[in-house]
N, C-alpha and C positions, 0 to 999 in steps of 0.2 A: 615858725615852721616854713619848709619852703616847697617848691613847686617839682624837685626833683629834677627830671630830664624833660620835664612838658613843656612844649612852647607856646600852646593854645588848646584850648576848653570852650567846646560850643553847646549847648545845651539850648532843647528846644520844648517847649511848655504850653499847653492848651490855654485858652480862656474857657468858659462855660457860662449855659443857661441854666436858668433852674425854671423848672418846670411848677412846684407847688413846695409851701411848704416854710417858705423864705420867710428870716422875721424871727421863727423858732429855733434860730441858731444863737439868737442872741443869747449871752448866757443872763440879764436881767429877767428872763423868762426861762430858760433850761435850767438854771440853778434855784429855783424857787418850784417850779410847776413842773420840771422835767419827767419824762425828755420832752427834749426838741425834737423833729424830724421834716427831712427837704427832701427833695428829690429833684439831684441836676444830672445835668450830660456834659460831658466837656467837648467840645465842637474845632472843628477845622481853621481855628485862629490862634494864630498862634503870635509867644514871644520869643525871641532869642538872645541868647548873654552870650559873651565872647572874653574869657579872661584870657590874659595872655601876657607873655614878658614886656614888663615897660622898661624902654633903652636906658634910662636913666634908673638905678636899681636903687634911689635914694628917693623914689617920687612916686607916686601915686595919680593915676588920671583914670576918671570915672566920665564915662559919656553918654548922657542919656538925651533928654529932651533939649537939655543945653552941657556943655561940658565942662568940668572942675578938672582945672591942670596944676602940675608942678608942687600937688598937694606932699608935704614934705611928713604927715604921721594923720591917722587913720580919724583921729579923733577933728581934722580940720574939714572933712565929708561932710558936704551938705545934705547929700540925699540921704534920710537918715535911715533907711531900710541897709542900703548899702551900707553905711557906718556900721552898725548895729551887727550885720552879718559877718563882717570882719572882725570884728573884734569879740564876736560869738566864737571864730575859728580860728583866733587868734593869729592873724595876718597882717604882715604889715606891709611896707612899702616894698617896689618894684615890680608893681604888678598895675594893668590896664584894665578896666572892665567898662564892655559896650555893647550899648542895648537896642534891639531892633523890636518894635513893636506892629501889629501889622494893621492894629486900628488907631482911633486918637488914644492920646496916653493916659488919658482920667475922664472919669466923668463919663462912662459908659456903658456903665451897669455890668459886664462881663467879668467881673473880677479879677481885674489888669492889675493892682498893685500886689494882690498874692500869687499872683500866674509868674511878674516880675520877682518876685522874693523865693520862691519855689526852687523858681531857674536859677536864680542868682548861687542860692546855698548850694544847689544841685551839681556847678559847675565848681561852686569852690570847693567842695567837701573831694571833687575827682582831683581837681587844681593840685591838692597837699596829698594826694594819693588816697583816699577816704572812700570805700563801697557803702551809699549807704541805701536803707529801706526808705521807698516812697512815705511809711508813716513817722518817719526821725523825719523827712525834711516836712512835712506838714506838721509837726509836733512842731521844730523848731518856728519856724513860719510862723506859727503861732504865738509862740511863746514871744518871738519879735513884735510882730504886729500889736498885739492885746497886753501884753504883759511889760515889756520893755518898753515898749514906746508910748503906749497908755492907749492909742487909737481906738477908737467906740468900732462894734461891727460884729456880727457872728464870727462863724469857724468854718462856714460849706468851703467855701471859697479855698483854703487851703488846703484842703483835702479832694478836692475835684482834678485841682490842679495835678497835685502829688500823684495819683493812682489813675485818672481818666477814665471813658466809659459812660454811663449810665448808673450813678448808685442812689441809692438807698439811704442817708445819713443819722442815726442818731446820737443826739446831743442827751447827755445823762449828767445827772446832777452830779457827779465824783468829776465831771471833766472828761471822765470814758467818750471816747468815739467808734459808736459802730456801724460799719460800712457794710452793707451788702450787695454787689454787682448785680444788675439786671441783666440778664444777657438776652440781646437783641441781635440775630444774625440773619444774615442772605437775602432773599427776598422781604423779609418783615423789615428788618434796618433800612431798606431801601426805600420800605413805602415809608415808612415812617421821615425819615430826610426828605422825599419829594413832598412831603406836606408841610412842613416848617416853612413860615415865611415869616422874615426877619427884616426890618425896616430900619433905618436910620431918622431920628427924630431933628438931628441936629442941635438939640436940647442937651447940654452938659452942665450937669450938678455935683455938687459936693456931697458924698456916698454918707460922708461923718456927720455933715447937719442934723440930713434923714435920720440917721443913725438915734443921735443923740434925741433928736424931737418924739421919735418912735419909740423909746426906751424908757422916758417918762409917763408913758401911760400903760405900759405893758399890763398893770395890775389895775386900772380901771377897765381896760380891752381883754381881762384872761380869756372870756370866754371865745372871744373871735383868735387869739392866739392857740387857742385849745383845736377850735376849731380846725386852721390851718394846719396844725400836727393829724387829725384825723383826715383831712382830705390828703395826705402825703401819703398816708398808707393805703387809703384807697386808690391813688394812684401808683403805687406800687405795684396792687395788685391788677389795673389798669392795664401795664405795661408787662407783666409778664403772661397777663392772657391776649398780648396783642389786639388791645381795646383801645384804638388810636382814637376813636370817637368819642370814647367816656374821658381820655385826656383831653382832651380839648375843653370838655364840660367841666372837667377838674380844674382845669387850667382857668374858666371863666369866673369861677365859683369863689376860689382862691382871691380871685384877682380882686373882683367886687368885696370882699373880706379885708384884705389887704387895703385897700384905698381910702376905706374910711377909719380905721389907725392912727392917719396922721392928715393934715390936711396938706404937706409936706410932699407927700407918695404921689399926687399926679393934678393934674391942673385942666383947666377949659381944652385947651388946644390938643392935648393931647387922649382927653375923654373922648371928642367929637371924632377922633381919628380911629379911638378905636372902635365906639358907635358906628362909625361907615362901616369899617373893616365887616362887624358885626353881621349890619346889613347885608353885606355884599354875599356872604357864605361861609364868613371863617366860624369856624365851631365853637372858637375859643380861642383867649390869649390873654399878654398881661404885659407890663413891663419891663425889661428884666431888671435886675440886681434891687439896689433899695429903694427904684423910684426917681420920678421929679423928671428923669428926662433919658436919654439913650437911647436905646434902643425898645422895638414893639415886637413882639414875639407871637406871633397866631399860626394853628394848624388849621389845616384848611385844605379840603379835597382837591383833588387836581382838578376835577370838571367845573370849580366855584372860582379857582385862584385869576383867573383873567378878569373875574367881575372885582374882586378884592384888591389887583394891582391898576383898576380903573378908578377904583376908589381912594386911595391912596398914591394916587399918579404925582402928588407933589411933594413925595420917599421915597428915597433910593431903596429898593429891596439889594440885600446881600442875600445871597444864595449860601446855606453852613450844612454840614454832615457832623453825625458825628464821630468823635475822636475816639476810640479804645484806647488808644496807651493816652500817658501823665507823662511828664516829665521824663526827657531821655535826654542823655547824651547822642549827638549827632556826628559830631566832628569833634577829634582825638591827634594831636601831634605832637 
C-alpha cells in the first residue's frame, strides 16, 4: 500500500496512571475469575511518532531510543512492536518513522510501550489513508502486544492510550472490553490535578518480570485479585461523586493489596518513601504501573503537600493534569 500524496504523519498519544484496580487486567485472572476492572486517567505525557517519506524509497529507517538505518524489508526491524505494526498494515519500505517520548523510554510504569504502539498504528493506518476508531487501534495494540509478540501484561494500557480521559475498564472472560468515561469537569478536574503528586523514583524495572512473577500466583492471591476489582468500583463510584478523599484511601488500600502479590511489586526504599509521604499528609498512593520502581503517585491536599514534598525532597515531583483526548493526529502534510 502506499502513502498517497502524504509527506508526514504526526500523532500524538497520552501515557497514563491508574488509580486502582491494576493486576485485574491480566487475563491469567480475567479469563478465569473475570472480569477484571481498573480505573486509569491518561495524563499530560505524552508520545509522538512522525512517519514520513524516506529519500531512499528502497529503505526503511526507524528512530527511536537508538536508530535502525538503511533497513532494506520490514522483517530486518529490530524494534519489534514497530516490525509487527507494519507488516499488520502491510507496509513496506520507503518510509521513516521517529519517536519522541517526553519521559525515559521503559521502565516507568506509565504505559510507554502501548502509548508508543497506539501512536505508532494511529499514524500508519492515517499514513496509507485509514480512518480508524480509538477501539481498532487498541484492539490492534493488543493483539500485537499479547498475541503476536507473546509479551506477558494486561490490556488497561492500550485502551487509556487509544480513548483518554478517566475510565472505568472491564476486562470480561470472552476478551469483551468495556469502557466507561468518568467525566470530571471545571472546577472538580482542577481540584482533583492540584492534588496529584507524582514523584520520580529513579528506580527502572522490567514491567514483564513483574508481570510474569505476578501471574504465577494469581490463583493462590484470588481473593486479594477479587479484592482489587471491588475497590475499582468503589472508586468508580468515588470519582463520579467527587470523593477526591475516599480515592486516595482507595488508592492506599489497593496499593497495600497489590504489594503483597509479588515480592517483585515494591522494595525497602521505596516502602519507606511512601511511609513518609504517608506521614507527611498524603491520603493515599501507590506506584504506578506493575511495580518495582517508576514513579510514586499520591493525592494529597494542598494545605499537606509542602509537608509531603519536605519529605520526599530527595524526588523530583513532576507536576501532570489530566488528558481527555487518546491518541490524535497533530500534524498532517
Amino acid at each position: 500500500m502506499s502513502s498517497g500524496d502524504l509527506r508526514i504523519v504526526t500523532t500524538k498519544t497520552p501515557l497514563r496512571i491508574t488509580f486502582t484496580g491494576g493486576g485485574t487486567d491480566l487475563p491469567q485472572y480475567y479469563r478465569n475469575y473475570g472480569p477484571g476492572a481498573v480505573v486509569s486517567a491518561a495524563i499530560d505525557r505524552y508520545i509522538y511518532i512522525s512517519v514520513s517519506r524516506n529519500f531512499r524509497k528502497d529503505e526503511i529507517r526507524v528512530s527511536y531510543s537508538k536508530t535502525e538505518n538503511g533497513l532494506k524489508s520490514v522483517n530486518e526491524i529490530q524494534h519489534p512492536t514497530v516490525r509487527e505494526a507494519m507488516k499488520l498494515l502491510d507496509i513496506s519500505t520507503g518510509i521513516q518513522i521517529v519517536s519522541i517520548t517526553e519521559v525515559p523510554s521503559g521502565g516507568t510504569g506509565l504505559g510507554s510501550s502501548s502509548s508508543f504502539l497506539v501512536g505508532l498504528l494511529n499514524a500508519l493506518h492515517t499514513w496509507i489513508g485509514e480512518t480508524v476508531s480509538p477501539r481498532q487501534l487498541a484492539d490492534e495494540a493488543v493483539k500485537i502486544e499479547r498475541n503476536i509478540l507473546g509479551e506477558p501484561g494486561g490490556k488497561q494500557d492500550q485502551y487509556i492510550a487509544a480513548f483518554g480521559g478517566v475510565q472505568f475498564m472491564e476486562f470480561e472472560r470472552n476478551e469483551n472490553v468495556k469502557l466507561k468515561r468518568i467525566n470530571i469537569k471545571g472546577e472538580k478536574l482542577s481540584e482533583l490535578n492540584d492534588q496529584l503528586m507524582m514523584f520520580y523514583t529513579g528506580v527502572e524495572r522490567k514491567s514483564v518480570d513483574i508481570h510474569k512473577d505476578q501471574s504465577k500466583g494469581i490463583n493462590i492471591n484470588k481473593s486479594g485479585y477479587d479484592k482489587m476489582r471491588d475497590i475499582a468500583k468503589e472508586t468508580k463510584e468515588s470519582l463520579e461523586n467527587y470523593d477526591f478523599n475516599m480515592l486516595g484511601k482507595f488508592m492506599n488500600e489497593n496499593w497495600n493489596i497489590k504489594k503483597s502479590l509479588s515480592k517483585k511489586i515494591s522494595q525497602d526504599l521505596i516502602d519507606n518513601w511512601y511511609l513518609q509521604a504517608i506521614n507527611a499528609g498524603a491520603v493515599g498512593g501507590k506506584l504506578i504501573g506493575a511495580g518495582g520502581g517508576g514513579f510514586l503517585l499520591f493525592l494529597t491536599p494542598l494545605e499537606r503537600q509542602n509537608y509531603v514534598m519536605d519529605a520526599l525532597n530527595v524526588l523530583e515531583r513532576h507536576r501532570i493534569n489530566i488528558e481527555n483526548l487518546g491518541s490524535r493526529v497533530v500534524y498532517l502534510e
